[in-house]
ROPA-810271 format. One line per 3 residues: number of its first residue (from 1); for each residue x, y, z of C-alpha. Coordinates in Angstrom, 3 decimals. Example, Ala and Ser with C-alpha at 12.3 -4.5 7.8 and 13.67 -1.06 7.14 Angstrom:
BEGIN
1 = 12.300/-4.500/7.800  13.670/-1.060/7.140
end
This chain:
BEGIN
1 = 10.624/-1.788/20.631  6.897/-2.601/21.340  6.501/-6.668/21.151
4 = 3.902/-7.978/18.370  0.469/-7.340/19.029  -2.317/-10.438/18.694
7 = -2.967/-10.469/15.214  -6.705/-11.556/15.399  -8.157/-8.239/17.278
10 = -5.816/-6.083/14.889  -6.463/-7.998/11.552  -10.236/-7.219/12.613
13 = -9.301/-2.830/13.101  -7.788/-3.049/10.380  -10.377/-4.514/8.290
16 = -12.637/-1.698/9.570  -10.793/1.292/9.326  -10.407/0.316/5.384
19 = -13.659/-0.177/5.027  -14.379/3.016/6.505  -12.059/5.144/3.759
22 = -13.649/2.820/0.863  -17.163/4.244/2.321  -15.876/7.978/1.898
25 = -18.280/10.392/0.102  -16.531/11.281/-3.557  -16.833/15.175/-2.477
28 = -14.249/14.768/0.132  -11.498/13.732/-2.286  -9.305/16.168/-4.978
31 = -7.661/15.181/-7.817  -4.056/14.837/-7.078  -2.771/13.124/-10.666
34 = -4.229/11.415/-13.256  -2.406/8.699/-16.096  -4.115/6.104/-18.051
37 = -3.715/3.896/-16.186  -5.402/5.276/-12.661  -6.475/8.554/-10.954
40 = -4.758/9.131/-7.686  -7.260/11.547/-5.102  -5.795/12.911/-2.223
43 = -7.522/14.199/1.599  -6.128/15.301/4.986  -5.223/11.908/6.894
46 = -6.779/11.781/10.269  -3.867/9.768/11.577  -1.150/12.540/10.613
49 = -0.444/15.838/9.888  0.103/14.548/5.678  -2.416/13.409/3.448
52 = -4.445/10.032/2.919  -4.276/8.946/-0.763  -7.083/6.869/-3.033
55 = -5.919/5.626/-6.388  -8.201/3.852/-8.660  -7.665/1.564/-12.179
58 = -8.982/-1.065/-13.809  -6.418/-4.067/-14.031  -6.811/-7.049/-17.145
61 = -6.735/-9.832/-14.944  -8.179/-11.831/-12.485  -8.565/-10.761/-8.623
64 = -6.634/-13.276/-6.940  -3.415/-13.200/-9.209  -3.677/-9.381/-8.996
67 = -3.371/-10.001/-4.854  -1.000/-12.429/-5.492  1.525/-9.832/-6.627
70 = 0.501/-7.103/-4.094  0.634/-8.821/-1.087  3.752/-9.972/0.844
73 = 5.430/-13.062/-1.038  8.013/-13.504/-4.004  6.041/-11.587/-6.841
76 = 6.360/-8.459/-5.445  9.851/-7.685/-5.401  10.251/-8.367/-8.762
79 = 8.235/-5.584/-10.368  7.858/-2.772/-8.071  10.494/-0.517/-8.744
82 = 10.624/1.198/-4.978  11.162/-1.830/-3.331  14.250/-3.240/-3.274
85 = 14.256/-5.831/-0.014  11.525/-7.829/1.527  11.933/-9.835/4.658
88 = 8.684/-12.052/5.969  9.788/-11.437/10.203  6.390/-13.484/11.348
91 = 3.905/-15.675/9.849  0.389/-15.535/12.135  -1.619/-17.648/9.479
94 = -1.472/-18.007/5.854  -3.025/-14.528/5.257  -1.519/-12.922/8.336
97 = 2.416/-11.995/8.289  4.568/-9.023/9.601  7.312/-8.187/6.623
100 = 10.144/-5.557/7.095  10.835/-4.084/3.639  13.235/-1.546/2.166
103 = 12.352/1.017/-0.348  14.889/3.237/-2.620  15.547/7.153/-2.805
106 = 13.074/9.279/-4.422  13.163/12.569/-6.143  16.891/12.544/-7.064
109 = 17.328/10.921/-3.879  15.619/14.078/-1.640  13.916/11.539/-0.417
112 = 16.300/8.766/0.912  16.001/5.228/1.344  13.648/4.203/4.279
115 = 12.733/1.056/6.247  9.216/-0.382/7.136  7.970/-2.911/8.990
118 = 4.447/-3.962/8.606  1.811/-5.979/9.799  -0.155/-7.294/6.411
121 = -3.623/-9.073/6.780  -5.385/-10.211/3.284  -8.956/-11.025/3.472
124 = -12.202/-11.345/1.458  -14.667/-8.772/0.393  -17.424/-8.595/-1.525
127 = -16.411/-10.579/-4.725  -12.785/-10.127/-4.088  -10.214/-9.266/-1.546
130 = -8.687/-6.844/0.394  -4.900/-6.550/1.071  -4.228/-4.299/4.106
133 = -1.211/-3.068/6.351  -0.211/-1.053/9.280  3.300/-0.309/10.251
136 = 4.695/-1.944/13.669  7.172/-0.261/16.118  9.520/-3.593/15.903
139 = 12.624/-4.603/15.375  16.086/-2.842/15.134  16.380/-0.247/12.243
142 = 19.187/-0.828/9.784  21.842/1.617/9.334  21.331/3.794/6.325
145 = 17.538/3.542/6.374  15.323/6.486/7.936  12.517/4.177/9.472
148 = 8.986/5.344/7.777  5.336/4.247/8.920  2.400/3.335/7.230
151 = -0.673/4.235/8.823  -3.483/2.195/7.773  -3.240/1.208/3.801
154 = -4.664/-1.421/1.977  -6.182/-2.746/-1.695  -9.434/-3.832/-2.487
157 = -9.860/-5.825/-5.711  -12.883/-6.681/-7.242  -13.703/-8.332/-9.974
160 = -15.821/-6.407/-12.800  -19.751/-7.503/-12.520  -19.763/-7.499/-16.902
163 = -15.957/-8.273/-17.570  -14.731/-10.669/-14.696  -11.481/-11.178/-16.039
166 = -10.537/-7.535/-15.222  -10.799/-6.160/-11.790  -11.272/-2.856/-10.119
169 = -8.459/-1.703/-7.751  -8.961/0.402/-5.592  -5.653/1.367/-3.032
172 = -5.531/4.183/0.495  -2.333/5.218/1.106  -1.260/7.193/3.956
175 = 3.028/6.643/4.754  4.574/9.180/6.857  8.233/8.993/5.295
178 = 9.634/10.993/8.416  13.426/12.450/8.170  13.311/16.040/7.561
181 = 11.883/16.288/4.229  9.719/19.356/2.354  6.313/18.247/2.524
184 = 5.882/19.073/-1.132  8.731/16.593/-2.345  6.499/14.156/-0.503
187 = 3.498/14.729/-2.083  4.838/14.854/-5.658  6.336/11.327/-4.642
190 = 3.250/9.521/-3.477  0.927/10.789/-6.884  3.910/9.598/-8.791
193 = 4.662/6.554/-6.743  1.010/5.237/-6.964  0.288/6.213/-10.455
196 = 3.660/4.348/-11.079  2.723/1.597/-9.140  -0.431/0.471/-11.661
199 = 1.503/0.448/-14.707  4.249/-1.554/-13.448  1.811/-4.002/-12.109
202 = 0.197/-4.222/-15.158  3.327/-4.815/-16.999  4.207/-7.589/-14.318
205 = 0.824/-9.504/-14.900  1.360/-9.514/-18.923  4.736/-11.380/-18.628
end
């Protein structure tokens, strides 16, 4: 088990690396699913042998209470419907935190439950803010859980220049589930995950 890195120097990579998908050329990305509520875009991830996922919708509400539900705290377990534990492990600073998190089987259960534990960072940018996360080596791993990793992921959420009280957000994926799964089953489940995931938020933000 690795011990926690200094938060300020990887809070700052982090930050980057995001920035760095966010600047990536339309051309490079394919259509992987599309609902009306967001298109999800898929490339070859540079950090694994699977794929690094963009999704994109516009959300009726303001920027920060978007966040608010996205990020670690108590909003988020209530609406999204993979997650079903959250532990805060280590608070840095008010934006800085490293949770450990449980999500639920997949596909008929194919894919099993798994573990995570992540180092989350939220931050401004531009008008809004970006949420982002990287998963840590630490901490024992739970009995029944495969552990999974996140390479770098993270939100941006901006607020619309002529309609400010909906926002533009804009989410890179990129989990490696690991276990021995079909890489196919894996793919199916992260389009339908993150096309899931916007209209469950938006459901969350009209209650």
């Amino acid at each position: 088990m690795d011990p926690l890195p200094n938060p300020a120097p990887l809070a700052a990579r982090l930050r980057n690396t995001l920035v760095q998908y966010h600047g990536i050329g339309d051309g490079e990305w394919r259509v992987a699913k599309k609902t009306k509520d967001a298109t999800v875009w898929r490339k070859p991830s540079e950090e694994f042998s699977g794929y690094l996922y963009k999704a994109q919708g516009v959300v009726e509400d303001v920027t920060n209470r978007i966040v608010d539900h996205i990020r670690p705290g108590p909003y988020r377990l209530d609406w999204d419907s993979l997650m079903t534990s959250m532990d805060i492990m280590e608070t840095f600073e008010e934006n800085c935190c490293v949770m450990r998190y449980t999500t639920a089987g997949q596909l008929w259960n194919i894919i099993a439950p798994r573990e995570f534990v992540d180092f989350s960072y939220t931050t401004s940018y531009e008008d809004g803010l970006l949420t982002c996360g990287l998963s840590l080596d630490y901490g024992e791993v739970r009995p029944n859980f495969v552990r999974g990793f996140n390479h770098p992921c993270g939100w941006f959420c901006v607020p619309l220049k002529d309609c400010p009280n909906h926002s533009l957000l804009t989410g890179y994926i990129q989990t490696e589930l690991r276990g021995m799964l079909p890489q196919s089953a894996v793919d199916t489940a992260m389009s339908s995950t993150l096309a899931n995931f916007y209209s469950d938020l938006k459901k969350a933000l009209k209650t």
